[in-house]
C-alpha positions in Angstrom: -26.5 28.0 15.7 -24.4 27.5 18.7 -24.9 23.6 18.1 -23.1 23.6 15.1 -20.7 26.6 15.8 -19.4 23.9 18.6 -19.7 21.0 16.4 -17.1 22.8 14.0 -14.7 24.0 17.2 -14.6 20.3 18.2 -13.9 19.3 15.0 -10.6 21.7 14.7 -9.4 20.4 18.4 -9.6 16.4 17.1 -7.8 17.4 13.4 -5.2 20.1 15.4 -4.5 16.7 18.0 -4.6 14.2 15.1 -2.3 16.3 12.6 0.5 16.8 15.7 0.3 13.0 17.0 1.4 12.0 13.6 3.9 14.7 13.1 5.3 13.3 15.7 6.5 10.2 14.0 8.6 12.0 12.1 10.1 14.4 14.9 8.2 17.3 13.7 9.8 17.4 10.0 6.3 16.8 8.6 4.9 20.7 9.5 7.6 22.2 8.9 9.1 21.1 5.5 6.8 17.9 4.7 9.4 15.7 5.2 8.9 12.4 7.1 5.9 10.6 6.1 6.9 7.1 5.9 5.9 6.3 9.5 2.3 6.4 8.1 2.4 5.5 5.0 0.0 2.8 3.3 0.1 0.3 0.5 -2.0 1.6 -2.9 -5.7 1.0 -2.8 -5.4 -1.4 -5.1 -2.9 -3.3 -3.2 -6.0 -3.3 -0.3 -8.5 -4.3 -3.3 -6.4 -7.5 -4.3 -6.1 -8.2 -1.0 -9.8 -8.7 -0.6 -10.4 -10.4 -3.3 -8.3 -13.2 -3.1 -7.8 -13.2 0.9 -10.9 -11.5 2.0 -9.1 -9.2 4.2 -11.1 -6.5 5.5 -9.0 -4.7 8.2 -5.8 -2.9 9.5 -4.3 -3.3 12.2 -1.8 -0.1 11.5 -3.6 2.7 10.0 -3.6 6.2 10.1 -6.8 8.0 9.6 -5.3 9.9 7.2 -4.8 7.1 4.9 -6.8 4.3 6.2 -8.5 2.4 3.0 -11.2 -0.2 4.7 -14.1 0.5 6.7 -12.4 -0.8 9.6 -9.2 -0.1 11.0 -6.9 0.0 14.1 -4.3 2.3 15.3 -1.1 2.1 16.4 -1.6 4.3 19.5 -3.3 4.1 23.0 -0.5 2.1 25.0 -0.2 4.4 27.4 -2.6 4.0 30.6 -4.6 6.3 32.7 -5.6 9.7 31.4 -3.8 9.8 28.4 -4.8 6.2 27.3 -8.1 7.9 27.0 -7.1 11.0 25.4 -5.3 8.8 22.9 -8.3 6.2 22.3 -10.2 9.5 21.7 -8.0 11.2 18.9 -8.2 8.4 16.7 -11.8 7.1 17.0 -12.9 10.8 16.2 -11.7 9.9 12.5 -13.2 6.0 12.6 -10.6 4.2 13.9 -11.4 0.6 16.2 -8.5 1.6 18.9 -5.2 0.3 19.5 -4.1 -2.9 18.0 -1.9 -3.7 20.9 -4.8 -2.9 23.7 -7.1 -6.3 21.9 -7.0 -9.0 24.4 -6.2 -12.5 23.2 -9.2 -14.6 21.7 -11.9 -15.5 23.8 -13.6 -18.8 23.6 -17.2 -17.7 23.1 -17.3 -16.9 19.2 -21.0 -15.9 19.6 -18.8 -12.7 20.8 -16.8 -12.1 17.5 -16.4 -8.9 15.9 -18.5 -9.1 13.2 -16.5 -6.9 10.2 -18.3 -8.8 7.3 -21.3 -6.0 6.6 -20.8 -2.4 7.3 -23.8 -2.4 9.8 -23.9 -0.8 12.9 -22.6 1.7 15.1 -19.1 2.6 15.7 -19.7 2.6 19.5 -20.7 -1.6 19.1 -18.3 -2.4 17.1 -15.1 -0.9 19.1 -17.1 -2.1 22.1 -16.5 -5.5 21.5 -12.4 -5.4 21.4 -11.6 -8.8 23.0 -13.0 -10.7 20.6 -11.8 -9.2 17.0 -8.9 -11.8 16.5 -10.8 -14.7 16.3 -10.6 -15.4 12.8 -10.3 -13.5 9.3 -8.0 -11.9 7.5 -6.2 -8.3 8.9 -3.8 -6.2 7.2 -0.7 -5.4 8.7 1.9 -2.6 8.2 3.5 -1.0 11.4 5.5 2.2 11.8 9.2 0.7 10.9 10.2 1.3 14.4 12.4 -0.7 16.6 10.9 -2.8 19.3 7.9 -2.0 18.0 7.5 -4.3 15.1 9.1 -7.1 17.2 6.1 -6.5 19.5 3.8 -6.8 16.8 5.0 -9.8 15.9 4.9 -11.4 19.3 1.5 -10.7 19.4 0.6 -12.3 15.9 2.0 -15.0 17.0 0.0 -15.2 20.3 -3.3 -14.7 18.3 -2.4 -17.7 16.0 -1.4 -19.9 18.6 -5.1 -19.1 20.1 -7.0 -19.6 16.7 -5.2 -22.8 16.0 -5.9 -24.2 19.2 -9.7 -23.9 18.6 -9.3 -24.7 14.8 -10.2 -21.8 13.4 -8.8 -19.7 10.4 -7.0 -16.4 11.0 -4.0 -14.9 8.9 -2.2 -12.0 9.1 -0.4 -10.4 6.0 2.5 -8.0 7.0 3.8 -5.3 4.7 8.0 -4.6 6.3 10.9 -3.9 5.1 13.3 -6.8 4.2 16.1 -8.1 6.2 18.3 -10.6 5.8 16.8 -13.9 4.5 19.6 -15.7 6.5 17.3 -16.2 9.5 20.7 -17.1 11.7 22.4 -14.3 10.2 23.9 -11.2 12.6 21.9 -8.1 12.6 23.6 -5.7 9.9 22.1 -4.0 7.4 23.5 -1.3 5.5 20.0 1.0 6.2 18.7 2.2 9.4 14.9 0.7 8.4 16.4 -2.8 7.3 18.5 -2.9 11.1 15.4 -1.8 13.1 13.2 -4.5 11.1 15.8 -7.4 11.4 14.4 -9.1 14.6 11.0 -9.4 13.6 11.7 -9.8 10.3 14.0 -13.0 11.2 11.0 -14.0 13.5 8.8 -14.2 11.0 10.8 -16.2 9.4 11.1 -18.8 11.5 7.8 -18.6 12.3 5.8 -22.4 12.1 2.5 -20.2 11.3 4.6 -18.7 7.5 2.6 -19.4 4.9 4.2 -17.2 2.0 6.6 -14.2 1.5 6.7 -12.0 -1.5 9.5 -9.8 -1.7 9.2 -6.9 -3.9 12.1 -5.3 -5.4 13.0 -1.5 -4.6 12.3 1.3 -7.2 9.7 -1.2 -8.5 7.2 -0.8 -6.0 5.8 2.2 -3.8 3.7 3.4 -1.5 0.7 5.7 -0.4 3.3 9.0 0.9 2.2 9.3 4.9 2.1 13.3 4.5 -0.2 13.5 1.3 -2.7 15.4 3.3 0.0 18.3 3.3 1.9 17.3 0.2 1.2 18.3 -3.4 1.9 14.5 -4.2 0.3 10.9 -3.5 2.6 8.7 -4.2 6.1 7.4 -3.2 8.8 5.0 -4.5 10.4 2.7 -2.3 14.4 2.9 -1.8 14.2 -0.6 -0.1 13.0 -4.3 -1.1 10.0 -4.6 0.7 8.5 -8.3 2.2 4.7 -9.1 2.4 4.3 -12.3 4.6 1.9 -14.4 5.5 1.3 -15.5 8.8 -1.9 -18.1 9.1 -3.2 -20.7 11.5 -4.5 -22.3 8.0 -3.3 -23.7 4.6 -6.1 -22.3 2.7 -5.9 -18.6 3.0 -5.9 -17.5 -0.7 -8.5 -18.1 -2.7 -6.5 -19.3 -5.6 -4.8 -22.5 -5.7 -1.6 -21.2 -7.6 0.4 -18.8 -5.1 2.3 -17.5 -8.7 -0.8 -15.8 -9.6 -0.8 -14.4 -6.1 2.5 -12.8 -6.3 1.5 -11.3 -9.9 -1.2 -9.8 -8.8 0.8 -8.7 -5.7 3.4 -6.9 -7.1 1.3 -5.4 -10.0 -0.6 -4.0 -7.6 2.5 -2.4 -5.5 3.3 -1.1 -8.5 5.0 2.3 -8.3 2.4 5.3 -9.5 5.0 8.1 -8.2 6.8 8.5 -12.1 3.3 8.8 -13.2 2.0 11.2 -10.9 5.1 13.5 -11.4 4.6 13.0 -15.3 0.4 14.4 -15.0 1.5 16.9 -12.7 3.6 18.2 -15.6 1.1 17.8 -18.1 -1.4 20.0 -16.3 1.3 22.7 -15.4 2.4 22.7 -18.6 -1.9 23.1 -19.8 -2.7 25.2 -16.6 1.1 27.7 -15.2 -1.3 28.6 -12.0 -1.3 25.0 -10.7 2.6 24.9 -10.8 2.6 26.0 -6.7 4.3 23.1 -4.0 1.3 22.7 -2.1 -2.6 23.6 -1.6 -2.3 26.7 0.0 0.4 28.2 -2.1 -2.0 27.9 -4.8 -4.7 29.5 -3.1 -2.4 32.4 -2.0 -1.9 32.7 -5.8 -5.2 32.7 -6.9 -6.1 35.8 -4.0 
């Protein structure tokens, strides 16, 4: 019916809006040649499980729907006022997310008020409704486009939150997925790589921070990610070229669950663990069992098969 017929063309404008907005991250190289993902990349699902487990974390404060892993998640779009701060607010939250990270106001004092992320109850309307409130306390996952000024925002306003929640006692951490800088926290900012220069600031800040709890640093070629373009990409997976640093940020001593931080990093970094050797390796094995799967990407494949 024409119900449905508009359902489906309104469902085509929010993916066309959606697929560009993140393309441009990566200056348009992700359409044309599926280069250029990294800006929206995620940690492995079982990097997000471990997280739970042992921190209860059950939000992002960076995702892309694309690749978002928890029921709740924010965005890192929507600065921009007017007009288009609607448009962007609207692109997102067709695909689930909460809204922009940076548009959350700093915690109120009325906790009756907080945003509520511990049952998966409820609309999506009341639970972005009630933005002011969501940093209150828990525990959010954090892992920003790699982009300068932008991360160094970010943390500025971690460290606002924190400041709030300790004030009134209550427990909030923050654990930040970055690239590694220099651990010399008075150190100039050089770095041989462009992603290790435009995460220096806030990497240093975060290391001076009085609210660091822990850092893990996780060693390149040993670790990987969740490749940002998958949704075009015959892949999943991606191994890092760079260390990488998970932080913790916390107004409280007691964020993990377990009493030895060792076993934390364990589990950490066996969770990182990079899958992209092992994806390339079953790839082969089912070319090798199956020649007319051996195209780059979906739609070469289906081209094949017509």
């Amino acid at each position: 019916n024409n119900n449905n017929k508009n359902d489906i063309h309104l469902f085509h404008i929010h993916l066309m809006a959606i697929l560009i907005r993140y393309s441009t991250l990566s200056g348009g190289q992700q359409l044309k040649d599926l280069r250029g993902g990294g800006m929206q990349g995620a940690i492995h699902a079982q990097v997000f499980d471990f997280l739970h487990e042992v921190a209860d974390c059950r939000m992002e404060c960076f995702a892309s729907p694309m690749n978002a892993y928890y029921c709740f998640f924010l965005s890192a779009f929507g600065i921009m006022r007017g007009r288009q701060q609607q448009l962007d607010m609207a692109t997102d939250a067709a695909f689930g997310s909460c809204g922009d990270f940076f548009a959350f106001a700093d915690n109120h004092d009325d906790s009756s008020n907080n945003f509520n992320t511990n049952g998966m109850g409820g609309t999506h309307e009341q639970h972005t409704d009630n933005v002011a409130s969501l940093f209150q306390e828990g525990c959010f996952e954090c892992n920003p486009p790699f982009a300068p000024g932008f991360m160094l925002e970010m943390v500025h306003r971690l460290e606002q939150h924190l400041v709030v929640a300790e004030k009134h006692k209550r427990k909030l951490t923050f654990i930040i997925v970055v690239p590694s800088g220099n651990m010399d926290v008075h150190a100039d900012s050089s770095s041989p790589s462009v992603v290790q220069i435009h995460a220096e600031k806030s990497f240093r800040a975060m290391l001076r921070s009085r609210f660091k709890k822990h850092h893990v640093v996780l060693s390149s070629r040993e670790h990987g990610y969740v490749e940002g373009s998958q949704h075009l990409r015959p892949t999943r997976f991606k191994e890092s070229q760079y260390d990488t640093s998970v932080l913790v940020l916390s107004s409280c001593s007691s964020w993990c669950k377990l009493r030895d931080l060792d076993e934390f990093d364990q589990g950490l970094k066996a969770a990182f663990a990079s899958r992209h050797l092992l994806e390339l390796e079953q790839r082969r094995r089912r070319t090798t069992l199956d020649p007319s799967t051996s195209g780059t990407t979906a739609r070469e494949q289906k081209k094949k098969r017509q």
